[in-house]
NUDOVEX-728805 format. One record per residue: residue in one letter; x, y, z of N, C-alpha, C, CB in turn. Coordinates in steps of 0.02 Angstrom, whole numbers, plus 50000, padded with zeros to 5 digits. Atoms other than C-alpha are relative to their C-alpha. Last residue first. Glycine has a CB too. Layout:
<nodes>
AXYZXYZXYZXYZ
...
</nodes>
This chain:
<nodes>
X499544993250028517604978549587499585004349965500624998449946
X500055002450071516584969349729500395004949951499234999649978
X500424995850037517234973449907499615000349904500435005150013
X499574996550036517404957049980499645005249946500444994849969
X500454996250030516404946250106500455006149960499475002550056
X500465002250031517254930450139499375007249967499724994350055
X500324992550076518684938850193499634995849965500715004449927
X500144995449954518764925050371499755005249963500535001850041
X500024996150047518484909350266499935009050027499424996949956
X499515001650067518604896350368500215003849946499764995649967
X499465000549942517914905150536500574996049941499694994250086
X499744995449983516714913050413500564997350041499585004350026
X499824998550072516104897550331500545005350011499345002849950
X499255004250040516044890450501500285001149957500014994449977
X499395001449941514824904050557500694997750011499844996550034
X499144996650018513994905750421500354999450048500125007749984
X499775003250078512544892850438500835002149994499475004249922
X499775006549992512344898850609500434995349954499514997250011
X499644997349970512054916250569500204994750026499835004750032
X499314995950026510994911950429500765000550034499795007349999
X499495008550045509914899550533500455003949957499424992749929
X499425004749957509934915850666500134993349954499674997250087
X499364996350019509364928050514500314995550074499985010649996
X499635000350085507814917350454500825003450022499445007149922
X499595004850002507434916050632500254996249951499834997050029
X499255001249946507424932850677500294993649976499844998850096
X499314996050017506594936050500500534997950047499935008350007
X499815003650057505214922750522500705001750004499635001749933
X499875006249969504694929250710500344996049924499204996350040
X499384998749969504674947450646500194993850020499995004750055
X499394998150062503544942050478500685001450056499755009349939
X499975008050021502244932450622500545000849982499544996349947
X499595003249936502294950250743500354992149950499274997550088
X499524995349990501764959750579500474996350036499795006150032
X499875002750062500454947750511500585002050020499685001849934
X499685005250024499724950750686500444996249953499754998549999
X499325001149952500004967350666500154994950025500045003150053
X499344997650037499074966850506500564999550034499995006749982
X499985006450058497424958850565500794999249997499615002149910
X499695006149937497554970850730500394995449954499304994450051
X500285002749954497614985350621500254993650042499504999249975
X500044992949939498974992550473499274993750007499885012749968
X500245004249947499734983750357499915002850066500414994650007
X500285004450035499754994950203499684993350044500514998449950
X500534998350022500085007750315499494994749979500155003749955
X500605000649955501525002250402499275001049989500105003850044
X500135008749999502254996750214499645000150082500944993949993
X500455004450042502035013850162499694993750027500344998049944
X500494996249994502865024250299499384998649962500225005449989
X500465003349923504095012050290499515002750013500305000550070
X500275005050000504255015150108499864996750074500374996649958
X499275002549963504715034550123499484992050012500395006250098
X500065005650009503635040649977500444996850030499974998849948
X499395000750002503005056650035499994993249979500345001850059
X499374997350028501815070149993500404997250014500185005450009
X499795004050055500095062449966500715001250004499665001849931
X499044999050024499315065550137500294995949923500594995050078
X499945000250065497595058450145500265005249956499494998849982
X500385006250056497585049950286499895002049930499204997850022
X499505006350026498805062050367499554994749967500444996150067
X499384996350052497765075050390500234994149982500675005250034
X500274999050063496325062050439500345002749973499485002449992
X499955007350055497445055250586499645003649930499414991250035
X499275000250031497825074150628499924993949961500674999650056
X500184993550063495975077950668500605000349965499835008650029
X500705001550031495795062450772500195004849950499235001550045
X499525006550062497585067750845499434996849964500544991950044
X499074996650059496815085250896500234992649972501025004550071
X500134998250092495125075150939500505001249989499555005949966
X500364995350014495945064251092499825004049920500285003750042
X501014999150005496115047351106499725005850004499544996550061
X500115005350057498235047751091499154999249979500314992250031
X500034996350033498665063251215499454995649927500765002549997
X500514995149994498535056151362499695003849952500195003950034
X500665004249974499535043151331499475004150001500034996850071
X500095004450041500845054051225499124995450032500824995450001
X500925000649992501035067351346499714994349957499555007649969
X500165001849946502915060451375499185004650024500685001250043
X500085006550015503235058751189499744998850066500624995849974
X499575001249964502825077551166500034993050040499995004950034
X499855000449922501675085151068500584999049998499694994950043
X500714999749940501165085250901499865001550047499774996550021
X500015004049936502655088950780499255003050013500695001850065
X499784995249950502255098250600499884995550057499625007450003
X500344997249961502335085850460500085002550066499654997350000
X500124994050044503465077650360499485006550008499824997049945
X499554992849988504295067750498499755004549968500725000449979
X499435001150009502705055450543500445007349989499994995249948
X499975007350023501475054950646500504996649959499484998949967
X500595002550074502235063550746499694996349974500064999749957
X500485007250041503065065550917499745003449934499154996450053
X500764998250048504315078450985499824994549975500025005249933
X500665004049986505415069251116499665003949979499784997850065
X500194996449929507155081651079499174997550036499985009549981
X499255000449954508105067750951499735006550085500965005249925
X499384997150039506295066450850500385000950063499905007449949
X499484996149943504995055250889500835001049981499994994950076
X499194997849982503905046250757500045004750048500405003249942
X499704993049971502405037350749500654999749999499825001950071
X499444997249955501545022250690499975006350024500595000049971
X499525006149991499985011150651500655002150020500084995849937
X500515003849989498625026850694500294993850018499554999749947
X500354997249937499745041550696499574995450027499625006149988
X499484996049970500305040550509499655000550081500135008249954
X499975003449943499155026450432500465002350063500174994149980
X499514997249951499375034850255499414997050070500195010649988
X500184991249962497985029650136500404999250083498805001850016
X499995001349957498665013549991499595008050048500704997050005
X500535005249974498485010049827499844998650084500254993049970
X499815002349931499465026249787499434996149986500075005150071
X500815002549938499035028049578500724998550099499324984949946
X500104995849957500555034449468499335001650043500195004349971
X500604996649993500145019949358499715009150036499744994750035
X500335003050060501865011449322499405003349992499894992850004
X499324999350047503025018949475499444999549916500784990950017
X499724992750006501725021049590500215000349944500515002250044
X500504997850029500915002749543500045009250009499374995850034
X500135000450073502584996949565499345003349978500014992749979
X499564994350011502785003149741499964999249931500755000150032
X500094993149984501124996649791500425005249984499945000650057
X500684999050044501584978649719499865009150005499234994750042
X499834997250073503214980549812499435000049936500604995349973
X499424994450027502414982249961500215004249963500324999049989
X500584993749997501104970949954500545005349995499435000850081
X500204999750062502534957449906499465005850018499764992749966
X500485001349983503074960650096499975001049910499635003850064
X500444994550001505044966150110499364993249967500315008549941
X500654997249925506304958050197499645002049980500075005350057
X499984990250023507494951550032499144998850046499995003949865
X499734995949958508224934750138499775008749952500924997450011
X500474996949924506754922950087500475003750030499704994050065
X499504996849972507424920549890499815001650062500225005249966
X499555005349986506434908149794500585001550054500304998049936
X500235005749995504894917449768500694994750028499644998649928
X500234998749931505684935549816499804990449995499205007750014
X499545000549973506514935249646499754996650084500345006749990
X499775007149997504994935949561500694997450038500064998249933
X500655005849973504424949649674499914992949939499035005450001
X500005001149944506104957849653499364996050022500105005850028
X499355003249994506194955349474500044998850065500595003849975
X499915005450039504564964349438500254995950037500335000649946
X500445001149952504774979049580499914992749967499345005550009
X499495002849960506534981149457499364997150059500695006750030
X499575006850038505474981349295500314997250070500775002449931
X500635003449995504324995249382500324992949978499355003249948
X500255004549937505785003649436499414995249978499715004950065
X499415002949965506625005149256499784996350067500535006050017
X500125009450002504945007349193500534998750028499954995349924
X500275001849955505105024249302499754994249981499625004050023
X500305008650037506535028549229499674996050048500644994349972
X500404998350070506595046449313499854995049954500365004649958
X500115004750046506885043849501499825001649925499554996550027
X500325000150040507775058949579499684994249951500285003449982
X500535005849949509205055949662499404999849985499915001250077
X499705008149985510385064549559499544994450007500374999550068
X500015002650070508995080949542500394992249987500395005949956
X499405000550034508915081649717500074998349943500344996950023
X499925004350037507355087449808500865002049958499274999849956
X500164999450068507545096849957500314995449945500135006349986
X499574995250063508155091150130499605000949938500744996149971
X499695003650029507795078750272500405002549933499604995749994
X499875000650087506925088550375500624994249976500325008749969
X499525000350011506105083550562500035000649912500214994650038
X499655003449965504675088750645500544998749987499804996050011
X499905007350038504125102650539500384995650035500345000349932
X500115003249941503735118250640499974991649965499255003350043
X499304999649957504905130050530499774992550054500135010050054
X500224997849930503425124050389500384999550035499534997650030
X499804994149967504125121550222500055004050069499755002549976
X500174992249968503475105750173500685004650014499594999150081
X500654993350055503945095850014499835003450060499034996349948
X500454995649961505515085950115499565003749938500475005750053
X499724997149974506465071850015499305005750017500645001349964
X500674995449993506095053349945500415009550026499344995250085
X499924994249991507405040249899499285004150023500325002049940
X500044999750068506755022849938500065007650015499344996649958
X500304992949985507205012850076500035002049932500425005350053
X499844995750038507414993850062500005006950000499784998749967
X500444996550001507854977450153500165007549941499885000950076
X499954993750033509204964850114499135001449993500494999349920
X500634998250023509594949150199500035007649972499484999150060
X499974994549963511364942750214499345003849959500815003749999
X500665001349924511394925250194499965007350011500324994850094
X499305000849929513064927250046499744996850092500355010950019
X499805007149997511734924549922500584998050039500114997749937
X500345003949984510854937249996500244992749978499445002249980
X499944999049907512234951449982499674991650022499285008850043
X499364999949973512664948549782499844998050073500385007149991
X499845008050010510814945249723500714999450029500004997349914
X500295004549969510244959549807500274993549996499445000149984
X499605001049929511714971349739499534996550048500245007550036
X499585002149960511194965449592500194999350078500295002349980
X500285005949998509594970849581500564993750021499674999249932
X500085004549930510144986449650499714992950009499575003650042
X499685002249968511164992249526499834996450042500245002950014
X499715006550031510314997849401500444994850024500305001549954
X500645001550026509255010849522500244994449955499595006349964
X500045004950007510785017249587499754996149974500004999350023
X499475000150001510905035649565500154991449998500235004650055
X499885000750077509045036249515500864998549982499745007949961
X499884992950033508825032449687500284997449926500635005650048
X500105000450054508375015849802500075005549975499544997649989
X500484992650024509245019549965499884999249915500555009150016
X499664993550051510205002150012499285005049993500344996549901
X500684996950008509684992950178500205005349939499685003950076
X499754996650046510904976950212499395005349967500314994949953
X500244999450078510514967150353500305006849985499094999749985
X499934995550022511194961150529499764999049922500605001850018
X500344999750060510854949550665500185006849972499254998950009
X500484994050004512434949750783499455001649952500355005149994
X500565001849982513154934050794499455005250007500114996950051
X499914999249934515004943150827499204995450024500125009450023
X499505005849980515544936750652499734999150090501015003049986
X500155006850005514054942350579500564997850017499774997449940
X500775001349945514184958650666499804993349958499185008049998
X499725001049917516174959150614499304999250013500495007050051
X499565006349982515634955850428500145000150075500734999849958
X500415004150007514234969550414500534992250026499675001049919
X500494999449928515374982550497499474992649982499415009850005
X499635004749948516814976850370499435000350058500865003050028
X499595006550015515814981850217500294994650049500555002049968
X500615002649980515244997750302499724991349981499545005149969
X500225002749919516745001450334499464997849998499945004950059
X499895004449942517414997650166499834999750065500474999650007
X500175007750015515985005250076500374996050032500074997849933
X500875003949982516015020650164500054994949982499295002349967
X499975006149960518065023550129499324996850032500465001550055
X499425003950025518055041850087500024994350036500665003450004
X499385002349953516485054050141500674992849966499524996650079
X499584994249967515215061850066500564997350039499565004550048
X500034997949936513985047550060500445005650010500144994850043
X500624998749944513315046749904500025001150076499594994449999
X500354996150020515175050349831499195001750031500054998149942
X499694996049968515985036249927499505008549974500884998549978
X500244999049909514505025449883500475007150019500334991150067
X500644999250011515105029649691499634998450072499794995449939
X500034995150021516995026549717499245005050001500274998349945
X499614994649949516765011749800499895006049996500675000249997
X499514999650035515415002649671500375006850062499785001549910
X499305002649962514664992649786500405002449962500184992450010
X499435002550044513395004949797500394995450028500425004949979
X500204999950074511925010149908500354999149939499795005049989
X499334999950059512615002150088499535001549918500544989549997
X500134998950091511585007950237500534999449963499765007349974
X499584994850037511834996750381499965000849930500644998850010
X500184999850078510244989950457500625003449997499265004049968
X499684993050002510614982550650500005001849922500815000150035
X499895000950072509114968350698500635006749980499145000949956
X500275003250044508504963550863500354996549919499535004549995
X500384998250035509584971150986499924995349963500095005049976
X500535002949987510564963151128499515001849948499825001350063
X500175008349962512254962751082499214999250000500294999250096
X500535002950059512244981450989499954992850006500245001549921
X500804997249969512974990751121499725000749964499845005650034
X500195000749942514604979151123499395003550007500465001750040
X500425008349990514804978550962499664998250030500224995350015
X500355000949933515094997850960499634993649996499525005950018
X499844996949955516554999450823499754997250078499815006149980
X499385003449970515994987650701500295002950079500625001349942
X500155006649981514314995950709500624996050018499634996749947
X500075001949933515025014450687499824994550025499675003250025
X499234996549978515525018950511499914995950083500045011950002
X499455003950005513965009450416500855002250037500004999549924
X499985002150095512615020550378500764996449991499975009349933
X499374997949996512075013150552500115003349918500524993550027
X499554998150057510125009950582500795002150009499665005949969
X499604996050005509565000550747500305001949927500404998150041
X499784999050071508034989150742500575005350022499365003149941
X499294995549992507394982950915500475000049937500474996950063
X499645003250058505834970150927500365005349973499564996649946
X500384998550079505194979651087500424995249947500105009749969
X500885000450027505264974651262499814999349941499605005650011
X500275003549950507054970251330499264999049977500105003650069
X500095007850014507654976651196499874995650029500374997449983
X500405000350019507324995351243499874991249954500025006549974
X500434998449956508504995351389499324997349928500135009550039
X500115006549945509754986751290499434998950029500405000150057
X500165007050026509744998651165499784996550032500414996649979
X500774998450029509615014751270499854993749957499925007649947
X500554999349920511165010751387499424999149961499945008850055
X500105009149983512285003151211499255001250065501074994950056
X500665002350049511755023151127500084990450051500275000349867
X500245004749954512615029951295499414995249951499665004350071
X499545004649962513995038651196499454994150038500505005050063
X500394998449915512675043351068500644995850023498974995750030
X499714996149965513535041650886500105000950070499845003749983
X499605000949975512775025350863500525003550034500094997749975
X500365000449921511005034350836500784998550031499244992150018
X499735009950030511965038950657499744998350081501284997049976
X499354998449992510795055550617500394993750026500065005950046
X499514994349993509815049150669499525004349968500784999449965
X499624995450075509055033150680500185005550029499465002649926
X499534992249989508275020950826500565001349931500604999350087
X499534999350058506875008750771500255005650020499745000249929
X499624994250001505655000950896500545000549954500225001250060
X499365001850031504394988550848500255009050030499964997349895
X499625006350024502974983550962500685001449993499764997249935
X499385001450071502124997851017500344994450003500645005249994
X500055008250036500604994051150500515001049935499034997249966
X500684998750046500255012851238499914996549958499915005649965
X500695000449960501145003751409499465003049941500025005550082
X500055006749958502775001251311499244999350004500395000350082
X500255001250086502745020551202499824990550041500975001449903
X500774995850030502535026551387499884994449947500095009849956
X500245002749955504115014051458499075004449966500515002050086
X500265008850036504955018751292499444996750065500964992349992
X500395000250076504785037551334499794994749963500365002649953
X500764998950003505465035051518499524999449959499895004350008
X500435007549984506865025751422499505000450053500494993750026
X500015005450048507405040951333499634994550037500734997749977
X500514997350022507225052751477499964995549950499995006949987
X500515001149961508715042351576498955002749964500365004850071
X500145008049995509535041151405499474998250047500634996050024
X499515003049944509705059551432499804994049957499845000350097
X499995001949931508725068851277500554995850018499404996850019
X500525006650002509375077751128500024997250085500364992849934
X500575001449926510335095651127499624993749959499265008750028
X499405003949944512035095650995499254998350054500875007350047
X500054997449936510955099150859500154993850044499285003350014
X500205005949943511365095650668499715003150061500664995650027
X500464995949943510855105450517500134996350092498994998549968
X499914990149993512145103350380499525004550051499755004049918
X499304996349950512345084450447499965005949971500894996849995
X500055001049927510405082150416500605001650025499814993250022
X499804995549985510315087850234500255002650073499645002549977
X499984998049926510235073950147500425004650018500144995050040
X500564999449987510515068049972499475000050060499934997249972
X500034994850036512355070349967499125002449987500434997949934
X500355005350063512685060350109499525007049972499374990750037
X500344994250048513875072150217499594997949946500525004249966
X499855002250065514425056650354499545007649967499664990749979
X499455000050027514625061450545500224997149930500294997750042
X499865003950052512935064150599500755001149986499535001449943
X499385003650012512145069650744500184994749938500064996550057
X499784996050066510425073750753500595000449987499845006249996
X499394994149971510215061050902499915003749929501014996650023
X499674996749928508895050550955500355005949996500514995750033
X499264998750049507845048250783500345002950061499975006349920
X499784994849960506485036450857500565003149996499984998650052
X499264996650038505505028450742500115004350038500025003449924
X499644991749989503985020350819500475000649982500125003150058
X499154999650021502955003050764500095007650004500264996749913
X499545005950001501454996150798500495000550008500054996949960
X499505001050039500175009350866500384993649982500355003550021
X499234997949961498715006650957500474999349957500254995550062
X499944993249997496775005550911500595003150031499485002350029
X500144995950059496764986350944500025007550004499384998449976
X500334993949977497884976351038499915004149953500315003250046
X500555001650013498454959150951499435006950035499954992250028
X500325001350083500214962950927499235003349992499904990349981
X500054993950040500304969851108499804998749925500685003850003
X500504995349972500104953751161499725005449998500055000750032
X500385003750034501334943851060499275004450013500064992150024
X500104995550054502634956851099499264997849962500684999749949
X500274995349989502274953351283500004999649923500285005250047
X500914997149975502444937351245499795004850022499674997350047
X500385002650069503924936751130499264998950044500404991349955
X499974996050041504724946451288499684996949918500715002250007
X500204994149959504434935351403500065005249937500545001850072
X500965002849993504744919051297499735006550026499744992250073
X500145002649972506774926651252499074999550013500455001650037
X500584997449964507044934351079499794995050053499425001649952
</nodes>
């Protein structure tokens, strides 16, 4: 992150009554069948230009967002996904998801970004291959993490907590991180509305995926926030996992949705939300105009006390949500970069000595 750009971000931090962070799902495009998702049985070929894309960041820019995060469907698909990166790393602290097929591939238009998450929820082959629908996920997504730490490319590891894994993933923390390779989290969840005008679906519940040992999680929120004391590559905020344990253990939220207030989303044709589970707002290019009026006044309160999803980013903007928070926000992005460049340094040699240093586990 060059001085110009850590001072705008610094600046925006500290602006009040403005978002922090946007999710922008460019493309509906997907080329994996992950069994808990419904996104490649619905795709659409129409999403904006690139040129309309980075009108939209120049808005979301000037209304004080910080963090940008492009998803899908696999964003990498986009032939011009390197044009829209670049463009938006210039300003924002720049997250790209992969579920792992495409990063190796497009190195090149993932140079300048922040951070690239490839989803890996097993290392057991057979068993990723299965969550994802497809043959060979774990090795690409295996080798995508190794070529973007070979290329210097910050990168982490983002498994989908589910009942399908759920014993697994303590490991598969302790495996990745003691390698330097940080590890964030998502947590199954799936669509409860119905409404055709629903920004984006994700699919009906899945029995598989499905959490049902819910001391199981409460043991694993445990482990991870003792774990967390000695371990600074698992990304996530002890508030967090406190909040997800006290789901899991109390079925209490300690928290009230922040949908529209600390983020937003924008789906692959510039509909806004607050977030996906709910019916779009607008349109990313009324956005300014749109942001201090009642209709989103009357939406922030929908959403404040919204109970129907548990997608943990949607938590953890919440939980830190205002100026206080986005300060806390900008501090945790300045740790991570440079928790994941002494990583990326560290390994470097290890890797140039040890080229299969990262191997599929059996």
């Amino acid at each position: 992150m060059d001085l110009g750009k850590a001072a705008s971000v610094a600046v925006r931090s500290l602006m009040p009554n403005k978002p922090h962070h946007a999710q922008w799902l460019i493309t509906r495009k997907c080329n994996y069948r992950c069994v808990g998702c419904n996104v490649w049985g619905e795709q659409d070929k129409n999403e904006l230009s690139a040129g309309e894309i980075k009108k939209g960041l120049d808005l979301l820019k000037e209304l004080g967002v910080v963090e940008i995060v492009f998803s899908g469907g696999d964003p990498l698909l986009r032939e011009d996904a390197g044009e829209i990166i670049e463009y938006a790393s210039k300003y924002f602290v720049t997250t790209v998801y992969d579920n792992g097929s495409m990063a190796a591939k497009k190195v090149d238009a993932l140079r300048t970004v922040d951070f690239v998450a490839i989803s890996i929820d097993s290392l057991d082959a057979a068993k990723m291959d299965a969550i994802k629908g497809v043959k060979g996920s774990l090795e690409k997504a295996l080798n995508s993490v190794e070529v973007l730490r070979k290329e210097g490319i910050n990168v982490a590891v983002t498994p989908t907590i589910s009942q399908k894994n759920l014993y697994e993933i303590l490991d598969m923390t302790k495996y990745f991180t003691a390698q330097g390779i940080p590890v964030w989290y998502c947590l199954y969840s799936f669509d409860v509305s119905t409404d055709v005008n629903q920004l984006f679906r994700i699919g009906k519940a899945n029995d598989e995926f499905l959490i049902t040992d819910k001391q199981a999680m409460v043991d694993l929120c445990d482990s991870l926030l003792e774990l967390k004391k000695k371990n600074k590559n698992i990304l996530m905020t002890n508030q967090l996992l406190k909040a997800l344990r006290s789901l899991y253990a109390e079925d209490k939220r300690i928290w009230k949705c922040r949908a529209l207030q600390n983020f937003l989303i924008i789906d692959h044709l510039g509909r806004i939300g607050g977030c996906h589970s709910h019916n779009f707002a607008g349109s990313v290019f009324d956005l300014p105009k749109l942001w201090k009026t009642k209709k989103f006044d009357e939406l922030r309160r929908l959403y404040h006390e919204c109970t129907q999803c548990t997608y943990l980013c949607y938590i953890f903007y919440s939980l830190h949500g205002g100026p206080g928070g986005n300060l806390s926000l900008a501090r945790q992005q300045w740790r991570n970069a440079n928790l994941l460049l002494q990583n990326h340094n560290r390994q470097h040699s290890l890797l140039s000595e040890q080229p299969n240093s990262i191997q599929t586990a059996p």
